[in-house]
N, CA, C and O atoms as a DFTB+ gen file, in Angstrom:
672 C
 N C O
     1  1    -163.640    -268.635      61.015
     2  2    -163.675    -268.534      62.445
     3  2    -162.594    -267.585      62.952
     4  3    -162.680    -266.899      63.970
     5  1    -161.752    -267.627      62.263
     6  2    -160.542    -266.568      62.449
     7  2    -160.719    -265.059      62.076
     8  3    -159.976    -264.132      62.398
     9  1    -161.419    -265.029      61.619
    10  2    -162.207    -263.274      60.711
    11  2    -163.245    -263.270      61.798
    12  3    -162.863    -262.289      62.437
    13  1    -164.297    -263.715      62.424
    14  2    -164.573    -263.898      63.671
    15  2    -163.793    -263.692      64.744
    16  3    -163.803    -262.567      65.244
    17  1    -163.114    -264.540      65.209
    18  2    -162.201    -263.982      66.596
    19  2    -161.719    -262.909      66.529
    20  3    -161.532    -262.346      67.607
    21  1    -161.438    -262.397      65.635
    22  2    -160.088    -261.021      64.920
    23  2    -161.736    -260.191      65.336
    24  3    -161.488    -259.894      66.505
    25  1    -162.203    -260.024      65.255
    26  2    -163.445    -259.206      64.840
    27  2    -163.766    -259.070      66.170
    28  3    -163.871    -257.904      66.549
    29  1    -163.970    -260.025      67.071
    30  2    -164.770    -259.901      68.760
    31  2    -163.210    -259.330      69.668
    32  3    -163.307    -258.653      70.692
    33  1    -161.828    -259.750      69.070
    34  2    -160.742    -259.235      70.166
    35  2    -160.980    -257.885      69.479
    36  3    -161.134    -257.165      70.467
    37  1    -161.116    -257.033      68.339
    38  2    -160.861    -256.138      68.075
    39  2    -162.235    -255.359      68.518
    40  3    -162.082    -254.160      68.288
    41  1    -163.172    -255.560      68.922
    42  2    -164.833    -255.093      69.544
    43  2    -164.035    -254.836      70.835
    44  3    -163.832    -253.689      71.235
    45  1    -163.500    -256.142      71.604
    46  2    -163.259    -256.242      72.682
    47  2    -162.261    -254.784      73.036
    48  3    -162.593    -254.025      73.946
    49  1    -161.078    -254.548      72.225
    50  2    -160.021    -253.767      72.576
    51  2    -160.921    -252.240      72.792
    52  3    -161.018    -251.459      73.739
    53  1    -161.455    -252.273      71.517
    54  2    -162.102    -250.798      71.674
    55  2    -163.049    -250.930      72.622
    56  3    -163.230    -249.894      73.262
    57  1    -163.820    -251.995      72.980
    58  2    -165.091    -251.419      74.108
    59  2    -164.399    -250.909      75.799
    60  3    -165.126    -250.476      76.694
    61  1    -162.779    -251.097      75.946
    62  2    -162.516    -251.461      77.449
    63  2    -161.258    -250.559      77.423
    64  3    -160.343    -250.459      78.241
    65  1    -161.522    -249.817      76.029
    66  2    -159.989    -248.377      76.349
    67  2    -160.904    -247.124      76.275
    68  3    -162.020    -246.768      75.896
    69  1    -159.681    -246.632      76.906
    70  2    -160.022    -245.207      76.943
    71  2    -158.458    -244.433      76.192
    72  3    -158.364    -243.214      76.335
    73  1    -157.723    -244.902      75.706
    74  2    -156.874    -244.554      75.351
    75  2    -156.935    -244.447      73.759
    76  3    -157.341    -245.396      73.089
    77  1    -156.493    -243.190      73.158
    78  2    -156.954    -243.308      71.381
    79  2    -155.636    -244.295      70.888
    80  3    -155.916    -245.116      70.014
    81  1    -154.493    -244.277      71.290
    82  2    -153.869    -245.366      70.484
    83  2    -154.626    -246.885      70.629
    84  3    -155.044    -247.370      69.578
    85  1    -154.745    -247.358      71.402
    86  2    -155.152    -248.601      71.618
    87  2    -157.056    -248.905      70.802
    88  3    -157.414    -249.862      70.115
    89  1    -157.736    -247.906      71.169
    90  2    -158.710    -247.387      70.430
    91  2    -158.300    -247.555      68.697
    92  3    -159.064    -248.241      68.017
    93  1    -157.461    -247.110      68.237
    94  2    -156.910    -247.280      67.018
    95  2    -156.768    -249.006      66.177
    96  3    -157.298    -249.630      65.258
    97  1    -155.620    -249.193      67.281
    98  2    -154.999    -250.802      67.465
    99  2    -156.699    -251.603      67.509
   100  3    -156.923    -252.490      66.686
   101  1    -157.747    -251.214      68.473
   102  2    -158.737    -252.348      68.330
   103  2    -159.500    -252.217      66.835
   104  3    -159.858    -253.132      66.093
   105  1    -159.585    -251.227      66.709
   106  2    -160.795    -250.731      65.099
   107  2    -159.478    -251.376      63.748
   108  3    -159.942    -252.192      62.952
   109  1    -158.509    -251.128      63.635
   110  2    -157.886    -252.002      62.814
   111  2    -157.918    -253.184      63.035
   112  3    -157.978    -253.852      62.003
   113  1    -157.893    -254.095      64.525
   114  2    -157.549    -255.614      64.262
   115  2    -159.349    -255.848      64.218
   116  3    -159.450    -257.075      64.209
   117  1    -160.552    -255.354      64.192
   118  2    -161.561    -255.363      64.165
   119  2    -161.682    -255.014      62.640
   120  3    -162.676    -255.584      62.191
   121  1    -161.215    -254.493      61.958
   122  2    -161.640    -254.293      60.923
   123  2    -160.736    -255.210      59.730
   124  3    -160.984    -255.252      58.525
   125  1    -159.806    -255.800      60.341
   126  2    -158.704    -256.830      59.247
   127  2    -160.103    -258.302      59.718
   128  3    -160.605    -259.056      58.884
   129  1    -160.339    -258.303      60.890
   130  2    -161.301    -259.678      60.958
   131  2    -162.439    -259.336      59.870
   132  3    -162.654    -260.013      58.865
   133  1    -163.195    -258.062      60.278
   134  2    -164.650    -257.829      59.442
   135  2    -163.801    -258.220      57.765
   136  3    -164.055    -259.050      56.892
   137  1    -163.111    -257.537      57.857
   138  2    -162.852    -257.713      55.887
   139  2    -162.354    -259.433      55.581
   140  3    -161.679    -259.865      54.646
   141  1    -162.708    -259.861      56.250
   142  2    -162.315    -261.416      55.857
   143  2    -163.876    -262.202      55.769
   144  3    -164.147    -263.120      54.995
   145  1    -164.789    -261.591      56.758
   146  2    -166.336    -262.888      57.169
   147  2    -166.927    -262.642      55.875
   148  3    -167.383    -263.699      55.438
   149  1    -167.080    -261.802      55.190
   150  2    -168.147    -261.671      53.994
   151  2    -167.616    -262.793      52.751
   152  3    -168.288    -263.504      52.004
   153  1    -166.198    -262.631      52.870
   154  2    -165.623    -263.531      51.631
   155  2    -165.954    -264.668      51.930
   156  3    -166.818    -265.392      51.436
   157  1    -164.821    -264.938      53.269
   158  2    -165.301    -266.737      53.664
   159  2    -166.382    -267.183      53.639
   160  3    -166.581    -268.296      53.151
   161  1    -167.716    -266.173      54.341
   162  2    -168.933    -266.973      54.695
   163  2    -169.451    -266.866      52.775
   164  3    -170.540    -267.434      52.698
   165  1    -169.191    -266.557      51.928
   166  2    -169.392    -266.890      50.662
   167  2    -168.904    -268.129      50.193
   168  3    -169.618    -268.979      49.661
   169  1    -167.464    -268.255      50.426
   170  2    -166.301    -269.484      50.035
   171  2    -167.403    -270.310      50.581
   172  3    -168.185    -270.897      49.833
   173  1    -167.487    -270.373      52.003
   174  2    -168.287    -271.395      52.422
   175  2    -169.622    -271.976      52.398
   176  3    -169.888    -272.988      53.046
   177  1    -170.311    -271.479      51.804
   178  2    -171.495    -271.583      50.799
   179  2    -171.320    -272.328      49.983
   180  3    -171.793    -273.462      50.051
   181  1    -170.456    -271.834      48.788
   182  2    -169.833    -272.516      47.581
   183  2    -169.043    -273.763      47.791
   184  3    -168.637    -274.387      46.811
   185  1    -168.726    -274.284      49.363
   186  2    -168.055    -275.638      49.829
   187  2    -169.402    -276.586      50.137
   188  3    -169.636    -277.631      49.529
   189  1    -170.268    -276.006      51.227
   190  2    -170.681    -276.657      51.344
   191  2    -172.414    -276.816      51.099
   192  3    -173.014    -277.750      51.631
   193  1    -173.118    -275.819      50.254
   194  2    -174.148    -275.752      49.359
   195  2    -174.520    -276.809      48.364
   196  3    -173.517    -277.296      47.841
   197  1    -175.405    -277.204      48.034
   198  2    -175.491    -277.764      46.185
   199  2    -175.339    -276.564      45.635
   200  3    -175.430    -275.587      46.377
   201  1    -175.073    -276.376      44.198
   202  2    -175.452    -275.584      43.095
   203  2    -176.552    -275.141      42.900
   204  3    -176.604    -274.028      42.378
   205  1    -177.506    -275.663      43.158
   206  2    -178.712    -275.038      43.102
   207  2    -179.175    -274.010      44.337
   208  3    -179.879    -273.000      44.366
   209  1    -178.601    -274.592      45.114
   210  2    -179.005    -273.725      46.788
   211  2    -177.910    -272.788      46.608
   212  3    -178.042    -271.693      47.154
   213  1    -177.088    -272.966      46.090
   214  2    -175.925    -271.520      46.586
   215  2    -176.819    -270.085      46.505
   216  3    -176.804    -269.404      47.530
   217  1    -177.634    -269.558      45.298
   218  2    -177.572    -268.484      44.944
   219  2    -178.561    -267.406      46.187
   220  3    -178.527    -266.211      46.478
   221  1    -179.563    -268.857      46.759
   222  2    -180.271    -268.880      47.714
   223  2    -179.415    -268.347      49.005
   224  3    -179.424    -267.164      49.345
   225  1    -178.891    -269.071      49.484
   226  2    -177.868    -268.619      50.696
   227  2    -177.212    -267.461      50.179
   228  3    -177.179    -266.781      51.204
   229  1    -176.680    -266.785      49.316
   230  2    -175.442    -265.897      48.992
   231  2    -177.134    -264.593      48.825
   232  3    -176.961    -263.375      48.768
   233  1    -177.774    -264.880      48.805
   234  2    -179.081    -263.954      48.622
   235  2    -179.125    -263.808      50.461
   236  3    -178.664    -262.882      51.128
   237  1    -179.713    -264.832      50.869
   238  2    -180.163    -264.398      52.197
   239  2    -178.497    -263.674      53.086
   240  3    -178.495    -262.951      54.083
   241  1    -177.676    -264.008      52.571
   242  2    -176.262    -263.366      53.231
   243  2    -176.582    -261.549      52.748
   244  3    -176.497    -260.612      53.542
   245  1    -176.822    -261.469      51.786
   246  2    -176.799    -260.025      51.042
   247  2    -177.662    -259.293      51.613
   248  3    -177.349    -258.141      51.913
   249  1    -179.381    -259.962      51.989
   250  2    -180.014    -259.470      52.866
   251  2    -179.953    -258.962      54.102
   252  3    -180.658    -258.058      54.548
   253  1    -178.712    -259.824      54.907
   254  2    -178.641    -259.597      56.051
   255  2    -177.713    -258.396      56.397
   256  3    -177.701    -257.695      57.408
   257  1    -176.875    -258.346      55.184
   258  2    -175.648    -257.315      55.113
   259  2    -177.079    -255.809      54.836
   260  3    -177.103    -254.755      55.471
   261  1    -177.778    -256.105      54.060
   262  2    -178.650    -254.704      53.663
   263  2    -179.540    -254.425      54.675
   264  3    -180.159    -253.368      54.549
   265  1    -179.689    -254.871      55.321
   266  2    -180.826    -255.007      56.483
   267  2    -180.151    -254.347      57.663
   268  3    -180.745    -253.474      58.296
   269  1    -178.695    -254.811      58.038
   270  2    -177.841    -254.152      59.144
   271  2    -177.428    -253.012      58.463
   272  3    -176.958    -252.096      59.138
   273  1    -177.515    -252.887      57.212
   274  2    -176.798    -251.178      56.994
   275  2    -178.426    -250.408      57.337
   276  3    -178.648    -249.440      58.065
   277  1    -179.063    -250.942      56.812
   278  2    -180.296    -250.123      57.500
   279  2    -180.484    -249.545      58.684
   280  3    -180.532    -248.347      58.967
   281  1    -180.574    -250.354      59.258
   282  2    -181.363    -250.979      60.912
   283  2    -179.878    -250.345      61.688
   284  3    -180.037    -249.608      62.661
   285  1    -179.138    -250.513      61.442
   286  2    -177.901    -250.845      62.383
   287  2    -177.851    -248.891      62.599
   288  3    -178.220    -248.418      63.674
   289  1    -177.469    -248.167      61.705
   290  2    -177.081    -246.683      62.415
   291  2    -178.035    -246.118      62.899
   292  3    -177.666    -245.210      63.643
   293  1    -179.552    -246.267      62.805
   294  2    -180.756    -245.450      63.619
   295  2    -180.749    -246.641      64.764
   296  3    -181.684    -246.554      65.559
   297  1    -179.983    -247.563      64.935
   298  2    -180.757    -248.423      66.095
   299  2    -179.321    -248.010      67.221
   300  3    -179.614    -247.607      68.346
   301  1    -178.044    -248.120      66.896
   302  2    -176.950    -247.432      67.510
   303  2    -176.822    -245.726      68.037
   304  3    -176.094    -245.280      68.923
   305  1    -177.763    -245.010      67.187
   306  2    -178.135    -243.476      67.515
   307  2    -179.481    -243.554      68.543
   308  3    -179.949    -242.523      69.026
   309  1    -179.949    -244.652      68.771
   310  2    -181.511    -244.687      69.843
   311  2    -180.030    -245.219      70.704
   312  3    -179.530    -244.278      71.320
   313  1    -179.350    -246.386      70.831
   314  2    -178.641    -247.154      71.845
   315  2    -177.853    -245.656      72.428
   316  3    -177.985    -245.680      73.651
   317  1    -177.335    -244.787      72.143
   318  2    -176.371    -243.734      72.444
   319  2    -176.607    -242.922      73.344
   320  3    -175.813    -242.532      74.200
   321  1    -178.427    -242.423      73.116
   322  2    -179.297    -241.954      74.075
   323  2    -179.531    -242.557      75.077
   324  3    -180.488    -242.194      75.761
   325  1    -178.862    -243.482      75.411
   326  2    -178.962    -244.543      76.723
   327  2    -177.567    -244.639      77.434
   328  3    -177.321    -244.408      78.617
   329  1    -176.574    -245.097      76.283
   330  2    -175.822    -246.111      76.675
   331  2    -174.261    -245.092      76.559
   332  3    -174.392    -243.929      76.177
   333  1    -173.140    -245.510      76.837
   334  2    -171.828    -245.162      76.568
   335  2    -171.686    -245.550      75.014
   336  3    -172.572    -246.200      74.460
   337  1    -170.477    -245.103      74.303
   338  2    -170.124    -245.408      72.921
   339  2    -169.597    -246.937      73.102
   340  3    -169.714    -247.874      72.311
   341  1    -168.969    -246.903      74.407
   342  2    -168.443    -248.169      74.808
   343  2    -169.144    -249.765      74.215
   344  3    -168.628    -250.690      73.588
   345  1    -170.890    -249.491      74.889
   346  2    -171.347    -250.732      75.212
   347  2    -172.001    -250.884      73.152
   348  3    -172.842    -251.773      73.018
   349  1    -171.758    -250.370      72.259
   350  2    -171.962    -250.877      71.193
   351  2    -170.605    -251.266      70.799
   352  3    -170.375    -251.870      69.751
   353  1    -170.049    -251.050      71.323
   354  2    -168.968    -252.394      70.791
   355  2    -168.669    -253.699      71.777
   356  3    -167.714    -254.462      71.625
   357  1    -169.661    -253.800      72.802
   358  2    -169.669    -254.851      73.728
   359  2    -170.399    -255.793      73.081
   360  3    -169.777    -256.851      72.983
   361  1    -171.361    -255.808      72.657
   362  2    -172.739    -255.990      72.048
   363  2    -172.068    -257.036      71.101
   364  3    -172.678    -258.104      71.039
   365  1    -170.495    -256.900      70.065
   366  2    -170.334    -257.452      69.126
   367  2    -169.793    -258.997      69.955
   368  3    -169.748    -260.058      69.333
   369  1    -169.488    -258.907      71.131
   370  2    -169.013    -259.926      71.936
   371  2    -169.595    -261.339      72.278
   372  3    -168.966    -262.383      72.454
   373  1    -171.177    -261.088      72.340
   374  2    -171.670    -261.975      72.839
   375  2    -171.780    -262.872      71.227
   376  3    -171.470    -264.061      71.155
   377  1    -172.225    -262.135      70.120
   378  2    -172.286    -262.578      68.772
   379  2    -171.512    -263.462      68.533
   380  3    -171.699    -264.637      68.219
   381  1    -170.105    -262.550      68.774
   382  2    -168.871    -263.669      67.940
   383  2    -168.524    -264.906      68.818
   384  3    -168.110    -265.822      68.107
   385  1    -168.557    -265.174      69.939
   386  2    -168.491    -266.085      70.814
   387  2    -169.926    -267.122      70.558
   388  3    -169.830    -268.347      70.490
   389  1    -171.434    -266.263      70.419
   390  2    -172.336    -267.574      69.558
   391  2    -171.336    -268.072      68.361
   392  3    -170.701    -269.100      68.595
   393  1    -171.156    -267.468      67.174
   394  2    -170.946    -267.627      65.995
   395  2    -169.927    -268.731      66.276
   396  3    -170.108    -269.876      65.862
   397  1    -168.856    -268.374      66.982
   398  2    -167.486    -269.496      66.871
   399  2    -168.059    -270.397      67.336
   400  3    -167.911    -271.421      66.668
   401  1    -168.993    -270.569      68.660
   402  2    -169.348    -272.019      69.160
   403  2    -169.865    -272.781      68.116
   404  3    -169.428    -273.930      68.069
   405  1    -170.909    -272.368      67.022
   406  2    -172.031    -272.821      66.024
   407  2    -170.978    -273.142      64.993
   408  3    -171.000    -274.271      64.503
   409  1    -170.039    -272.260      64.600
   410  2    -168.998    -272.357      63.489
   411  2    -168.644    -273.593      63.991
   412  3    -169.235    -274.587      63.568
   413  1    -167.244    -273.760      65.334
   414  2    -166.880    -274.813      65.059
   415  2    -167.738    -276.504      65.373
   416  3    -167.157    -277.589      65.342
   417  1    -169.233    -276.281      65.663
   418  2    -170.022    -277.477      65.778
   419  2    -170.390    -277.749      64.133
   420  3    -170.354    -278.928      63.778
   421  1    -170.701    -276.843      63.232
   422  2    -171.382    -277.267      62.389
   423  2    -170.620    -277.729      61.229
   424  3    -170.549    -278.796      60.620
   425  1    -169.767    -275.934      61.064
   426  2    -169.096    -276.239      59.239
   427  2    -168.200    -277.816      59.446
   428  3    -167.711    -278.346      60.443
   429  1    -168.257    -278.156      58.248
   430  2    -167.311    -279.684      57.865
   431  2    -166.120    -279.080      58.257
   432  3    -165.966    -277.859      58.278
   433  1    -165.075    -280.084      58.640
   434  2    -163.708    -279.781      58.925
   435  2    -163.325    -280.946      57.867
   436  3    -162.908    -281.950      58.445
   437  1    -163.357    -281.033      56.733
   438  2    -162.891    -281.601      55.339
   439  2    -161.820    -280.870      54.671
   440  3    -162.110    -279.733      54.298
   441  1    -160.975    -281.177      54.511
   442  2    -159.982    -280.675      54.190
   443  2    -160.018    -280.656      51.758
   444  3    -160.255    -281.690      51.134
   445  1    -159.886    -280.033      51.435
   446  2    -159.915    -279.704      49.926
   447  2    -158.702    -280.299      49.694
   448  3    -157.762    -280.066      50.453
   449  1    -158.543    -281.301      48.413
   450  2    -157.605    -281.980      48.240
   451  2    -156.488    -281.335      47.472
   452  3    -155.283    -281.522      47.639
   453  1    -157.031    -280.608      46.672
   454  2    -156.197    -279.734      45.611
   455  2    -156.877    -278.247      45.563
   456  3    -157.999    -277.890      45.202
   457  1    -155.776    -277.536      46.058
   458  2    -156.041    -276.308      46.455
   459  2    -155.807    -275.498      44.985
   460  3    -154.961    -275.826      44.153
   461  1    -156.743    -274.376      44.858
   462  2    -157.053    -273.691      43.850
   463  2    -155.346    -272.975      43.207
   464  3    -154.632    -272.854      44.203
   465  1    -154.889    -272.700      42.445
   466  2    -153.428    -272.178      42.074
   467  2    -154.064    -270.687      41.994
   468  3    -154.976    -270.274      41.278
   469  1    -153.158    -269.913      43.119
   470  2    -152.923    -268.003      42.502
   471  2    -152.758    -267.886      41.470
   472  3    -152.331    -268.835      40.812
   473  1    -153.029    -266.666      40.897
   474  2    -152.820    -265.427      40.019
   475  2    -152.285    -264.678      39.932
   476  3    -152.753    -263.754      39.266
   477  1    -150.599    -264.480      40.671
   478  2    -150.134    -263.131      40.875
   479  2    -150.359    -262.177      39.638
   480  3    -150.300    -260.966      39.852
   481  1    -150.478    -262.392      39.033
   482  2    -150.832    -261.126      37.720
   483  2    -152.017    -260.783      38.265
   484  3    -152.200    -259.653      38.716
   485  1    -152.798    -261.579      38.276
   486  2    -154.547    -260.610      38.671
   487  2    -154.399    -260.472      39.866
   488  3    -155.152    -259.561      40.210
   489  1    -153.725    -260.949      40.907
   490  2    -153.322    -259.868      41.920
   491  2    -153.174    -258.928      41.344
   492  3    -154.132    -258.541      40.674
   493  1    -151.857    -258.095      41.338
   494  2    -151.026    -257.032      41.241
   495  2    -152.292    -255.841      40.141
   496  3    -152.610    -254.684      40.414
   497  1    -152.721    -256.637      39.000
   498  2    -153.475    -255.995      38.158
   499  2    -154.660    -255.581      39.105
   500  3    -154.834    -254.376      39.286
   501  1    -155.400    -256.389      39.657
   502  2    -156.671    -255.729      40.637
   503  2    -156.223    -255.005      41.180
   504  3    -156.841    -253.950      41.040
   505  1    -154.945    -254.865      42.158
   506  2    -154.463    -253.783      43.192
   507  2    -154.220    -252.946      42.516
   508  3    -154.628    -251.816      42.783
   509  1    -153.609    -253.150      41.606
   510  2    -153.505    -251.806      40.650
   511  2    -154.446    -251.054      40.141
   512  3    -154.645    -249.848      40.290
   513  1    -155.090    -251.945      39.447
   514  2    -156.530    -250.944      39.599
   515  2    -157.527    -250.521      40.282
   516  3    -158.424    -249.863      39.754
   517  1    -157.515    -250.913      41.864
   518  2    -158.414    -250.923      42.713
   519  2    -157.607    -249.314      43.647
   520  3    -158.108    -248.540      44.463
   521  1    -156.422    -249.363      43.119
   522  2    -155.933    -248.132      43.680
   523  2    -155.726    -246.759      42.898
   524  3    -155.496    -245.646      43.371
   525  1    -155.909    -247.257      41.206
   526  2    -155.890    -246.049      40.155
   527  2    -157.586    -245.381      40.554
   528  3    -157.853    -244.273      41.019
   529  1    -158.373    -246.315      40.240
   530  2    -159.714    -246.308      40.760
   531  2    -159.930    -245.093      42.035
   532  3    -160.462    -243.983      42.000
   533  1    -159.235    -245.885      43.186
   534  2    -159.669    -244.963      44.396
   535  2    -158.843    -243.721      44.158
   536  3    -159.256    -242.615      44.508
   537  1    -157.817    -243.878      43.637
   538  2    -156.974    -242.448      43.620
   539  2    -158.020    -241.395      42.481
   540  3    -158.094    -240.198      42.757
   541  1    -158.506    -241.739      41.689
   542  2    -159.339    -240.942      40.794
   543  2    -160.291    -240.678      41.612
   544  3    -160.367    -239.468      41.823
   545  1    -161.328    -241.517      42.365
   546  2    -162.597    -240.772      42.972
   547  2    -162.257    -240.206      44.059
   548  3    -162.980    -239.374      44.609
   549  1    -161.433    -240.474      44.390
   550  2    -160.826    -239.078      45.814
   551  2    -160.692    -238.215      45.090
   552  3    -160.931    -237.178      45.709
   553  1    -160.384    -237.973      43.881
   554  2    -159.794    -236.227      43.270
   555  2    -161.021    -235.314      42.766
   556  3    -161.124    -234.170      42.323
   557  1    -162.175    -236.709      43.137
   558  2    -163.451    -236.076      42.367
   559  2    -163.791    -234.764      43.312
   560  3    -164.081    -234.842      44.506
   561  1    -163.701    -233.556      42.554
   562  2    -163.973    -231.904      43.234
   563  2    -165.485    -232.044      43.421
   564  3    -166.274    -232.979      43.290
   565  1    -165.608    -230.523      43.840
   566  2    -167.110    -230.005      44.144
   567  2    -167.414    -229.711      42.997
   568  3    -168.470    -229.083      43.073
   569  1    -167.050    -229.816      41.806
   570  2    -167.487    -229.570      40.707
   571  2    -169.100    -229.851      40.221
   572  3    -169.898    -230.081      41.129
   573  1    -169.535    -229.841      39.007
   574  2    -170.576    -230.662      37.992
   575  2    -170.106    -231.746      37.655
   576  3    -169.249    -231.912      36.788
   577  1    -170.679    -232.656      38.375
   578  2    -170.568    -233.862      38.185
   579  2    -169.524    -234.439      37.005
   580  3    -168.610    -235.247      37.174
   581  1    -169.950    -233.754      35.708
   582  2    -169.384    -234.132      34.428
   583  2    -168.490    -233.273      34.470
   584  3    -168.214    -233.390      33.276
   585  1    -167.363    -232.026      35.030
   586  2    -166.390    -231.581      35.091
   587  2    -165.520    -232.236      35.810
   588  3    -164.398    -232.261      35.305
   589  1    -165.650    -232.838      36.922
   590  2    -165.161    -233.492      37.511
   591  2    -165.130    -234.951      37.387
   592  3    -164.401    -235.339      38.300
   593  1    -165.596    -236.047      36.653
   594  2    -165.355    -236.687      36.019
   595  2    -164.113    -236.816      35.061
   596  3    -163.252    -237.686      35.194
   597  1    -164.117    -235.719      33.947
   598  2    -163.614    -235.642      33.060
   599  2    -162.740    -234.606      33.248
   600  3    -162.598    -233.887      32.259
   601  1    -161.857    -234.199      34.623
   602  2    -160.565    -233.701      34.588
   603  2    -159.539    -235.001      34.932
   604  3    -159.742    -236.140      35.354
   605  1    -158.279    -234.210      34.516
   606  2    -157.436    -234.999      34.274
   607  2    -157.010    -235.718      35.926
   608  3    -155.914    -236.191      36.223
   609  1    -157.703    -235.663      36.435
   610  2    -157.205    -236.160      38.045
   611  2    -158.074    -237.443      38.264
   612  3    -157.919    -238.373      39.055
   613  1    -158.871    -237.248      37.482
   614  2    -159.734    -238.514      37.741
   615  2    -160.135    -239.381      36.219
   616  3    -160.557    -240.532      36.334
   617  1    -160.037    -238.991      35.320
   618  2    -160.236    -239.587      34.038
   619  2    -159.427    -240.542      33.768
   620  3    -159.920    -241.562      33.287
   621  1    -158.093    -240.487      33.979
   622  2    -156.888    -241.648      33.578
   623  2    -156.738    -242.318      34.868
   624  3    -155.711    -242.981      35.020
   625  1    -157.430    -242.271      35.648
   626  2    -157.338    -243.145      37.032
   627  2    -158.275    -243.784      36.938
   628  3    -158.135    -244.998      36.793
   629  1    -159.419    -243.273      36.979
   630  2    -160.521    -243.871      37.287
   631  2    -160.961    -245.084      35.757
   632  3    -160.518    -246.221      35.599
   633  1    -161.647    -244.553      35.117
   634  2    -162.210    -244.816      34.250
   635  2    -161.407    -245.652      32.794
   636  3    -161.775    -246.796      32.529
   637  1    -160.545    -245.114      32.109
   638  2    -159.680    -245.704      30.894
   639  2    -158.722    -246.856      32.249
   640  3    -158.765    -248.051      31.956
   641  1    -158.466    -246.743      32.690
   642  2    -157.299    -248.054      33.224
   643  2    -158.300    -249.144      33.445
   644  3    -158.062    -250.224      32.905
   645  1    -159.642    -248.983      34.330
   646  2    -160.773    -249.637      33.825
   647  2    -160.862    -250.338      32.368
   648  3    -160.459    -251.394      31.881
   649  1    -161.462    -249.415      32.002
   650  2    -161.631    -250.166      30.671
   651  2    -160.645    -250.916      29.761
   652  3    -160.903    -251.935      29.121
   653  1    -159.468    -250.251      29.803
   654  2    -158.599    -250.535      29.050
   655  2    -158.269    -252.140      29.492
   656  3    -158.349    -253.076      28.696
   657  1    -157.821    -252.296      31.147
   658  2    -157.334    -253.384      31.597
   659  2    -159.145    -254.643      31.808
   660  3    -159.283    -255.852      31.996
   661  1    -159.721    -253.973      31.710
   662  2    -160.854    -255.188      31.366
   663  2    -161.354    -256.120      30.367
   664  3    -162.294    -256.914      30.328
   665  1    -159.911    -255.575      29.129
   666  2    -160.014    -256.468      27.819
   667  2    -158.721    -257.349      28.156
   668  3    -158.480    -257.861      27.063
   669  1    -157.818    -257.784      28.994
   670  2    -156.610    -257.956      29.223
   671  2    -156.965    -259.768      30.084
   672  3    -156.030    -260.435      30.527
């Protein structure tokens, strides 16, 4: 519900500036909420699903994510021909205000008795490789595909820290 609110104040900031800093300030606190709903609304599947129904729900979630990457940029390029840039980020308002009302009527408020223990190693190791990774496919040139692969800007970033750290 909190990746939600973060998500409708940060719709909200950008639909009602005209100013690019603040414009900035809303698309980041809009985009720290968005990067949280996909995980949770998974977590929360896996809380409150059977085992047998999870794979079902985590399917129809995937659909809905593939369906808005579809639908969503030809239906925002028809809205544009109408509307200000403004009112598609108004649009996310009325959503997140359903969603929180339904969120906090439905999900269990059960509290988990024994909370799962971190990993700081597979922290630090994912970040680490989630950033050797991106630092290699940014270096990927205009090259042939397979030249650029296999220069040294992207080969020991990308690919061997991969592999190497996936036996670990």
């Amino acid at each position: 519900m909190v990746n939600i609110a973060l998500f409708g104040i940060g719709s909200l900031l950008v639909a009602f500036t005209d100013n690019y800093a603040m414009l900035l300030i809303g698309r980041a606190v809009q985009g720290f909420g968005a990067s949280g709903i996909f995980p949770v609304a998974s977590a929360v599947i896996g809380d409150v699903f059977p085992p047998e129904k999870r794979g079902r729900m985590l399917g129809l979630i995937g659909a809905v994510w593939g369906i808005a990457f579809l639908v969503g940029p030809p239906l925002a390029g028809l809205m544009l021909t109408f509307f200000e840039w403004h009112v598609l980020f108004l649009i996310n308002i009325p959503i997140a205000i359903v969603l929180l009302y339904y969120s906090n009527r439905m999900l269990p408020s059960v509290r988990i008795d024994k909370p799962s223990a971190l990993d700081p190693k597979g922290i630090i190791l994912l970040g680490l490789l989630l950033g050797c990774f991106t630092y290699g496919m940014n270096n990927l040139q205009s090259l042939p595909l397979s030249e650029g692969i296999l220069s040294l800007m992207v080969w020991p970033f990308s690919f061997q820290l991969l592999y190497l750290c996936s036996f670990w």
